[in-house]
Backbone as ProteinMPNN parsed JSONL, in Angstrom:
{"seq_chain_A": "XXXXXXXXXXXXXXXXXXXXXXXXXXXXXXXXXXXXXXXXXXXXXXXXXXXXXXXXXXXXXXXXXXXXXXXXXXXXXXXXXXXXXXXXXXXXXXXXXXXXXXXXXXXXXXXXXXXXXXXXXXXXXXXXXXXX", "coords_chain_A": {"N_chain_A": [[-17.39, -50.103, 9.808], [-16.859, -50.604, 13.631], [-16.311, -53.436, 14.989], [-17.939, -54.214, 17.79], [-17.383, -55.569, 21.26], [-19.003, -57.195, 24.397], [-17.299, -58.175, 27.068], [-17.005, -60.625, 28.95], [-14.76, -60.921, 32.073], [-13.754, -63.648, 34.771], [-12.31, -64.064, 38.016], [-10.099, -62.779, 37.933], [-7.418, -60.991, 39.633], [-8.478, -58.882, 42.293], [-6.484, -56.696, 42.746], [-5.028, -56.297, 40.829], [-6.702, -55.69, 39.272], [-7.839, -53.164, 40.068], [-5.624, -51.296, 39.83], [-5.313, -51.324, 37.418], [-6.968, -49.826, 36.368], [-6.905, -47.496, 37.751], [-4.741, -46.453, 36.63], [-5.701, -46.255, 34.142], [-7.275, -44.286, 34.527], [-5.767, -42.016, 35.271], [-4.413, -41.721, 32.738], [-6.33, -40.759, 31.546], [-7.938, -42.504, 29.984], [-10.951, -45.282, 29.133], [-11.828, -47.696, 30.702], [-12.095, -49.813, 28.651], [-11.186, -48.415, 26.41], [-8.335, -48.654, 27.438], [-8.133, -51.074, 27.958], [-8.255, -51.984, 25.497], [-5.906, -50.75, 24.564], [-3.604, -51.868, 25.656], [-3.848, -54.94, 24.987], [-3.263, -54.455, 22.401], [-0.784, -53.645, 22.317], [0.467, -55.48, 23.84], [0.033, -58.382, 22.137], [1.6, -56.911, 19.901], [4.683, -57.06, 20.869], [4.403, -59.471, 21.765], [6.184, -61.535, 20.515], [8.633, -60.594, 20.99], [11.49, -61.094, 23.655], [11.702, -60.086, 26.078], [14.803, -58.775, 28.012], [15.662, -57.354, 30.07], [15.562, -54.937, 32.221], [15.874, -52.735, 31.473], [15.059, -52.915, 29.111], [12.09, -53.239, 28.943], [11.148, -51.011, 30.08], [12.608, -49.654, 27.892], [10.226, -50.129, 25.568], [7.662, -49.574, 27.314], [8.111, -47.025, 26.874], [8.015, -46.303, 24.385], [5.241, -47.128, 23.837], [4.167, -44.991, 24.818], [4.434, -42.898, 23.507], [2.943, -41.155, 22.031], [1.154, -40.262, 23.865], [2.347, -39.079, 25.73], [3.414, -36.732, 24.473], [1.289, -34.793, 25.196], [1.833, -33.64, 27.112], [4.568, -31.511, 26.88], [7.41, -30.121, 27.293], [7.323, -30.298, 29.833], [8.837, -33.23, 32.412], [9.09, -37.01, 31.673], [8.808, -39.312, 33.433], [9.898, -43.088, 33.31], [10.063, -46.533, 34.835], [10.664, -49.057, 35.926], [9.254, -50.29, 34.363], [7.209, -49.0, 34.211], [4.893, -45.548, 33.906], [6.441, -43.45, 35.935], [5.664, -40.846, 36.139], [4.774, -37.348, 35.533], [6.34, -34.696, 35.019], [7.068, -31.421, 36.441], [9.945, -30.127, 36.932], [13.13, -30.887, 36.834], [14.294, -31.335, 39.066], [12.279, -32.316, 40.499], [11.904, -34.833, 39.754], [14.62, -35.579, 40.188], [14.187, -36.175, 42.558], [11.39, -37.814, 42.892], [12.936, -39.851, 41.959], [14.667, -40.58, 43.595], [13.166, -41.592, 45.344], [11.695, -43.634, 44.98], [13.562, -45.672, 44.224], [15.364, -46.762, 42.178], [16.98, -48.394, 39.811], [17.037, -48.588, 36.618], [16.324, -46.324, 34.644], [14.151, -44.014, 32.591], [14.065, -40.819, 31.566], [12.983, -38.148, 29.979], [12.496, -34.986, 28.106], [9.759, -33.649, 27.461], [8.988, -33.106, 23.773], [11.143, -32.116, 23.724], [13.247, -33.064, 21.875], [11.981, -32.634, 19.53], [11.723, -32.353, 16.236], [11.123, -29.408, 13.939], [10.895, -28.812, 11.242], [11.43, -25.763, 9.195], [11.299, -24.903, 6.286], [13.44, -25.846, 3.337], [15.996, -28.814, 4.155], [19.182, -28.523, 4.692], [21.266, -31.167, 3.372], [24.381, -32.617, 4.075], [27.47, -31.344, 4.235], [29.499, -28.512, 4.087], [29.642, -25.844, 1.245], [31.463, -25.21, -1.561], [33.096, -22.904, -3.054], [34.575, -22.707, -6.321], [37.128, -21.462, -8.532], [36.054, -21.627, -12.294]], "CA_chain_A": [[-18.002, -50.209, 11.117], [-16.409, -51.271, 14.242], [-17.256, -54.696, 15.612], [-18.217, -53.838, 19.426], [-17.559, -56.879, 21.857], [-19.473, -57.062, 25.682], [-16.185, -58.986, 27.543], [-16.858, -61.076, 31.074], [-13.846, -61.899, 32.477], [-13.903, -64.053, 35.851], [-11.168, -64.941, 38.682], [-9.108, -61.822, 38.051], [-7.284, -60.501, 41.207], [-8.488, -57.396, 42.816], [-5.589, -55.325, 43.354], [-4.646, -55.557, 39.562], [-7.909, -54.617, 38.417], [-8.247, -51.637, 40.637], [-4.104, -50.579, 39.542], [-5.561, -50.762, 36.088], [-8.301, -48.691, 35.918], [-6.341, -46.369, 38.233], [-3.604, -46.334, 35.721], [-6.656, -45.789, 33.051], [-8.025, -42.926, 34.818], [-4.466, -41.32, 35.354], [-4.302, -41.319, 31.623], [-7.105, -40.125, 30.405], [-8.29, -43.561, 29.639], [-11.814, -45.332, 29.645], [-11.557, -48.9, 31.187], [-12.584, -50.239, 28.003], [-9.399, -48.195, 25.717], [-6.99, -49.343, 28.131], [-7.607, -52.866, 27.801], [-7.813, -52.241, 23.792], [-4.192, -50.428, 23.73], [-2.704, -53.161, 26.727], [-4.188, -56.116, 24.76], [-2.608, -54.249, 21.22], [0.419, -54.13, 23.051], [0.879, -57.006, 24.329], [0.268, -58.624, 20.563], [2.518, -56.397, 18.988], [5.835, -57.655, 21.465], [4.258, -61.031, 22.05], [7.151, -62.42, 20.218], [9.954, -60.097, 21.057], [12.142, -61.144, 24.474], [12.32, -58.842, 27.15], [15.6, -59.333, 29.061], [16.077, -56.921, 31.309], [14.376, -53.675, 32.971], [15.748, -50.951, 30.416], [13.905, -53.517, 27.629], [10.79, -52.886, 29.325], [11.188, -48.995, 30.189], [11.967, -48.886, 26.594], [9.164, -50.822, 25.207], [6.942, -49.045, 27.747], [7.963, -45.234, 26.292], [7.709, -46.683, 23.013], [4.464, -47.65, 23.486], [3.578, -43.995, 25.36], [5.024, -41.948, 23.236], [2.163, -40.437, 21.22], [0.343, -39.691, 24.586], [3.254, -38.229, 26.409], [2.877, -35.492, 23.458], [0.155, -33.99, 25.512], [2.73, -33.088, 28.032], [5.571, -30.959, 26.252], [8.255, -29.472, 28.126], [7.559, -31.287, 31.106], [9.776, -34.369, 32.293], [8.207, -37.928, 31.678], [9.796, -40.96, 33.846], [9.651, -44.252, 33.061], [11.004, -47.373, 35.467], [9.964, -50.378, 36.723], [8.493, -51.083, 33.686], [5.839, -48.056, 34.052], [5.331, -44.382, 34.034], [6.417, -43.127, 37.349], [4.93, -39.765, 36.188], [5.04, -36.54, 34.531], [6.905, -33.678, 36.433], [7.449, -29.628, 36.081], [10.926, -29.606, 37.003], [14.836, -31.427, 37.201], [14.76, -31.441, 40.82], [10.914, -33.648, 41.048], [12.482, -36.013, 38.95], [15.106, -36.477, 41.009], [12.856, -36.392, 44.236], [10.864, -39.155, 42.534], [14.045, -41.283, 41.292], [15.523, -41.187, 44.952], [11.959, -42.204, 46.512], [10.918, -45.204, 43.972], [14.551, -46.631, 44.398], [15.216, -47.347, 40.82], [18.367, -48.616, 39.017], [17.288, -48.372, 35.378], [15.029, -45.258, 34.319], [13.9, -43.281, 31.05], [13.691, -39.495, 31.52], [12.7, -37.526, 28.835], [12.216, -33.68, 28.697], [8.746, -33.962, 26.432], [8.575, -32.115, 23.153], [12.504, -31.513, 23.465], [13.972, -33.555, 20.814], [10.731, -32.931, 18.511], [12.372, -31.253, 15.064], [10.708, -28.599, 13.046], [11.929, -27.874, 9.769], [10.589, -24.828, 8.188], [11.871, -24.849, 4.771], [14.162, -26.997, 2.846], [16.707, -28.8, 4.965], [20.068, -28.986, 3.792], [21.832, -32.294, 3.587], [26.195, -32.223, 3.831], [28.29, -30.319, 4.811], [29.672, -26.836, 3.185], [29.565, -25.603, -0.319], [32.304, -24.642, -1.726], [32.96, -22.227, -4.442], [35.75, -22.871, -7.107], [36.839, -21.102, -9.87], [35.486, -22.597, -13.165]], "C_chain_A": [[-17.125, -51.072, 12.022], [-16.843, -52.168, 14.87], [-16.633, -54.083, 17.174], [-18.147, -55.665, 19.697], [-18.093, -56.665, 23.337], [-18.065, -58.146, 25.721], [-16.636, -59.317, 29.256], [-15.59, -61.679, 31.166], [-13.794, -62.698, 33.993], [-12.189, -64.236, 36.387], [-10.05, -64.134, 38.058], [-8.862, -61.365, 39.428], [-7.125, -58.976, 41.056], [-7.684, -56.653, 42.829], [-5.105, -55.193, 41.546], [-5.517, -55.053, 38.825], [-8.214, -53.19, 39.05], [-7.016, -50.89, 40.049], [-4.566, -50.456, 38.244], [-6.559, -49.846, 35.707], [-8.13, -47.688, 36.859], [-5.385, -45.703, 37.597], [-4.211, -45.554, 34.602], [-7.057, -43.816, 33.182], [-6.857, -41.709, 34.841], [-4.154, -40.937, 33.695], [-5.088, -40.911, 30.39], [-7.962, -41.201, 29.841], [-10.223, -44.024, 29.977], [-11.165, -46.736, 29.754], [-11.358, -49.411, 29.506], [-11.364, -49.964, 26.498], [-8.967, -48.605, 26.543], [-6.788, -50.355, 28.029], [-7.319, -53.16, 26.388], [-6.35, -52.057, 23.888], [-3.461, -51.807, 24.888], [-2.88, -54.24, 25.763], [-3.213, -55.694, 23.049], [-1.151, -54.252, 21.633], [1.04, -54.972, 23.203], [0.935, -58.101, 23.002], [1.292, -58.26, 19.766], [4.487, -56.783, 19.656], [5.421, -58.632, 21.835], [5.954, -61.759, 22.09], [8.938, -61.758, 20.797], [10.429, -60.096, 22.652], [12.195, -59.683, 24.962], [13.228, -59.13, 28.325], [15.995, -58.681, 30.112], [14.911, -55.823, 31.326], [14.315, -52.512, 32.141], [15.0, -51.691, 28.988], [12.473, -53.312, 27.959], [10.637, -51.407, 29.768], [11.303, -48.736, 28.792], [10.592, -49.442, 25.999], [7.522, -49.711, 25.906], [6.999, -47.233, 27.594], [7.519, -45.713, 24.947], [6.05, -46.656, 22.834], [3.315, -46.479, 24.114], [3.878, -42.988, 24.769], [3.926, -40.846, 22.551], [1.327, -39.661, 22.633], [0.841, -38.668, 25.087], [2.934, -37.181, 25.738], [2.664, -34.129, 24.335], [0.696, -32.893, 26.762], [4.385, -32.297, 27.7], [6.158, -30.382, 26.945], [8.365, -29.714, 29.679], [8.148, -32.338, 31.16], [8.5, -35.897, 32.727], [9.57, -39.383, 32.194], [9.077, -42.186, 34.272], [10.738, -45.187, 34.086], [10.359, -48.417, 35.677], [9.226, -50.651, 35.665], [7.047, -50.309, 33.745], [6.328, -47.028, 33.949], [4.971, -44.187, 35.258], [5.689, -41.905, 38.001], [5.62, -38.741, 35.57], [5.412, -35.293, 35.683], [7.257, -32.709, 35.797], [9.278, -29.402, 36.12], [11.837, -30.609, 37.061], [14.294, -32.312, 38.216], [13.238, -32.286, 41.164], [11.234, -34.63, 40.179], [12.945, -36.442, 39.692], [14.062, -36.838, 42.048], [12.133, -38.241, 43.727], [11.715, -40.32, 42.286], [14.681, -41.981, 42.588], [14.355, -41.693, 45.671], [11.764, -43.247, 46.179], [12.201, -45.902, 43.978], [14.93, -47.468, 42.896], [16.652, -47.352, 40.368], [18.407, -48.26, 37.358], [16.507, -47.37, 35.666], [15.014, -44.346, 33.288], [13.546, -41.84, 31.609], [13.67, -38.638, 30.914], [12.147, -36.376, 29.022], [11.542, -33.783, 27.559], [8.689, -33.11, 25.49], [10.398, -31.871, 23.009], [13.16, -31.574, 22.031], [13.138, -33.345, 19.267], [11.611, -32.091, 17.318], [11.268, -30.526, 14.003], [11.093, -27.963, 12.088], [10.616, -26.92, 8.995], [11.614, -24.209, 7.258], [12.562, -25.608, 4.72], [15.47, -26.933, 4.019], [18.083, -29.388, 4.584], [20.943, -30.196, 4.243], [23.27, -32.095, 3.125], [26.06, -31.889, 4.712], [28.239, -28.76, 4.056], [29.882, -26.885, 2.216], [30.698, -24.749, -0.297], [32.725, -23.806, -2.904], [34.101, -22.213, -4.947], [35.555, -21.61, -8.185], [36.378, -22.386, -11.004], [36.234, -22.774, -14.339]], "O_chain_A": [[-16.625, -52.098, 11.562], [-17.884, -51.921, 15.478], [-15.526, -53.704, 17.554], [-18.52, -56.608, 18.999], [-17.512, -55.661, 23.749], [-17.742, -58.814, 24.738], [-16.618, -58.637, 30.282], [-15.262, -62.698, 30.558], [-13.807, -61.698, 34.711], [-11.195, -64.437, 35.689], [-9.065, -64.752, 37.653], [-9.742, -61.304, 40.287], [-6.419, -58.205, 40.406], [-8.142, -55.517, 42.96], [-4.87, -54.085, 41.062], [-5.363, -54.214, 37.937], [-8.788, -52.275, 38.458], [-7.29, -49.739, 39.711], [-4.254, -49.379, 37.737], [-6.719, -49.261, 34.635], [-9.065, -46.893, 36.965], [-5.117, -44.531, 37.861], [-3.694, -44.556, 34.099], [-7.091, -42.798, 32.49], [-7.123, -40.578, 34.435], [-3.651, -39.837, 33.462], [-4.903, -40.77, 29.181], [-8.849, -40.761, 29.109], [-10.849, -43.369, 30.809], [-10.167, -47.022, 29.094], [-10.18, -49.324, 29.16], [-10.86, -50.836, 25.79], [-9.487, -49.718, 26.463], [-5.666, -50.859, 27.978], [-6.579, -54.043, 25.954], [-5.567, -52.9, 23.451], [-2.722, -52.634, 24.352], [-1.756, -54.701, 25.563], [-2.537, -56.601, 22.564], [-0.411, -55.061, 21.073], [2.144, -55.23, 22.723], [2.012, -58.686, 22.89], [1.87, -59.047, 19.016], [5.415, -56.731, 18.849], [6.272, -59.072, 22.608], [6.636, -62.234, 22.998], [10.007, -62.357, 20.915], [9.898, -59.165, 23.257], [12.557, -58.611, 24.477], [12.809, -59.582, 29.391], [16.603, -59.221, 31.036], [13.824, -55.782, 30.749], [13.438, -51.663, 31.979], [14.511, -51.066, 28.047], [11.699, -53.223, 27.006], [9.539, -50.894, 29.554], [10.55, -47.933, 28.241], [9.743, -48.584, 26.239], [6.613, -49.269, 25.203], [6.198, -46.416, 28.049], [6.427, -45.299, 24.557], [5.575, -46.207, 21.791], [2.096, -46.649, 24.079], [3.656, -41.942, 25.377], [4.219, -39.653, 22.628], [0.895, -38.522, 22.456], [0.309, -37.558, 25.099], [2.086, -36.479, 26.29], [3.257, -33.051, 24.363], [0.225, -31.834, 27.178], [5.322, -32.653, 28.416], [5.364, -29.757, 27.648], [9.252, -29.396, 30.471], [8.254, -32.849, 30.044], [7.575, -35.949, 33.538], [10.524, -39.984, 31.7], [8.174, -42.389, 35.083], [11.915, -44.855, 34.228], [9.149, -48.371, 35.456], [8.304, -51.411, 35.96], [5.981, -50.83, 33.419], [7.545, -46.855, 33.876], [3.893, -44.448, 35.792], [5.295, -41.665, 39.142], [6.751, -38.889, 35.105], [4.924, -35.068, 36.791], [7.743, -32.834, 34.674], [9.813, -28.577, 35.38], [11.238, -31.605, 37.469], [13.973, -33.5, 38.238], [13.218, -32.901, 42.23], [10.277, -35.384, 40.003], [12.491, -37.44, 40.25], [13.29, -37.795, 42.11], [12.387, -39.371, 44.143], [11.36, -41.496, 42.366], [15.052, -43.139, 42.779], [14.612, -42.283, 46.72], [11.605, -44.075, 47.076], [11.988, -47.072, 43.658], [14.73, -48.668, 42.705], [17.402, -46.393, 40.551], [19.406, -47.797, 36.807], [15.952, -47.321, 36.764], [16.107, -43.813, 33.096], [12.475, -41.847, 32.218], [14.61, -37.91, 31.235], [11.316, -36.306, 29.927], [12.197, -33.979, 26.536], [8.329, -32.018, 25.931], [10.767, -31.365, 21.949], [13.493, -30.657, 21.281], [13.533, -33.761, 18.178], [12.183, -31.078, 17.721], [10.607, -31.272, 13.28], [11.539, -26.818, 12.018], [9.511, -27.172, 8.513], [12.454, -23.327, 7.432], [12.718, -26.33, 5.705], [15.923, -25.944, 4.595], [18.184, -30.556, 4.208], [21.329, -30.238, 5.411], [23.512, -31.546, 2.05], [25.26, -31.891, 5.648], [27.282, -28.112, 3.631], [30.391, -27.939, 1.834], [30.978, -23.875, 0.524], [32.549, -24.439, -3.945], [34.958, -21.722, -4.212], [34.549, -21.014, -8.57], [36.336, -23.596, -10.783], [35.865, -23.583, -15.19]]}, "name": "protein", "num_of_chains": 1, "seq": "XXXXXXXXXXXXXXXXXXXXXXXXXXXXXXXXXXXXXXXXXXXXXXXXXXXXXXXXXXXXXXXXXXXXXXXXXXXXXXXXXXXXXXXXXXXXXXXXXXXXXXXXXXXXXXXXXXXXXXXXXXXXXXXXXXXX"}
C-alpha cells in the first residue's frame, strides 16, 4: 500500500506555480505526479554538480526520456534546461531554435535510435572459413 500524504505549502511565488502546473498539464501530468517525479528528481541529482547548460539539457532528457516514447518519430527539443517542445518536422525545430535564442540544445528524432533485434545478434566481425 501506498502511503498518501495531503501537502500545504505556503509563500510560494505565483508565476512558478502556475509554469508548473502548466508544464504538468502539457505533459499529461496531474499536479500531484509532477511534484512526485520533480521532487524524485531533484533527489536523485541532489548530489551531482551541474556546470553548465548542456549538463542540464542532458539531465533534463534523461529524466524525459521514458515519456518522450509517446512521441516517436517526431523531434523532441530540449534547452534552457526544459522541453522547448515536440515538433512534426526539421524545419519547426529550426523555427523554434531561431525564436527561443538558444546556444546549447538537445534534438532528438524520437523512436530513431530505438534498436530491435529480431533474432540472435551477431557479435564480431566476419567468419572465416579455412581449410581443416
Amino acid at each position: 500500500m501506498v502511503n498518501k500524504l495531503t501537502l500545504v505549502i505556503k509563500n510560494i511565488d505565483k508565476k512558478v506555480v502556475r509554469e508548473f502546473k502548466a508544464e504538468a498539464i502539457r505533459r499529461g501530468l496531474t499536479l500531484s505526479k509532477a511534484f512526485e517525479e520533480a521532487a524524485r528528481i531533484w533527489l536523485e541529482f541532489k548530489d551531482k554538480a551541474i556546470v553548465s547548460e548542456q549538463d542540464l539539457n542532458n539531465l533534463v532528457y534523461e529524466s524525459m526520456e521514458e515519456e518522450l516514447r509517446k512521441n516517436r518519430g517526431k523531434y523532441a527539443v530540449i534547452a534552457k534546461g526544459k522541453l522547448l517542445g515536440i515538433f512534426e518536422t526539421i524545419e519547426d525545430v529550426s523555427l523554434a531554435l531561431r525564436s527561443a535564442n538558444v546556444r546549447n540544445a538537445i534534438v532528438v528524432k524520437i523512436g530513431h535510435d530505438d534498436v530491435l533485434v529480431e533474432g540472435p545478434e551477431w557479435l564480431g566481425g566476419s567468419i572465416e572459413l579455412g581449410s581443416a
